[in-house]
C-alpha positions, 0 to 999 in steps of 0.5 A, a space after each residue: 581845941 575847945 574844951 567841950 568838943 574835945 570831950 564830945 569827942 572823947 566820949 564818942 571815941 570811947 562809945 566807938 571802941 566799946 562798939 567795937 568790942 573793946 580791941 587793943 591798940 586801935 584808939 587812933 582810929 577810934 580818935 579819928 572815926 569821933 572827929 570826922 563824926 564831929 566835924 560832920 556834925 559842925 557842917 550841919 550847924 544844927 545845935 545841941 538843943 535843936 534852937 534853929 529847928 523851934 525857931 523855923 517851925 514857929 516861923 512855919 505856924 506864924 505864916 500859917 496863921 496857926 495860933 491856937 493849939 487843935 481843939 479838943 474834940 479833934 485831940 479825942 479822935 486821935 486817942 486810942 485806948 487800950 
């Protein structure tokens, strides 16, 4: 197991049991509740720094045409001031 999943899950195990009050005797199942949210989470092959998600919105606004941020005027409008 690499070092970075392993520790991901860990952590989550740890989150896990402190969630679930801390019980004695439990961190098999707490270990195993991490792994499958882990596997889970490889199955979305979505990365940690979201880089797929950029990359589809930039594909999204370059077939849009939409190269320049909205115009200040449109930016005001949707301001609200306390």
């Amino acid at each position: 197991m690499d070092h970075a999943r392993d520790e991901w899950i860990r952590r989550r195990a740890y989150a896990l049991w402190e969630a679930d009050g801390c019980p004695m005797g439990r961190d098999a199942e707490h270990w195993q509740q991490a792994t499958l949210e882990r596997q889970a989470l490889e199955k979305t092959q979505a990365s940690s720094d979201g880089r797929e998600i950029i990359a589809t919105l930039w594909r999204i606004r370059s077939a849009s045409n939409i190269n320049s941020p909205p115009r200040a005027e449109t930016q005001r409008h949707r301001v609200r001031s306390c």
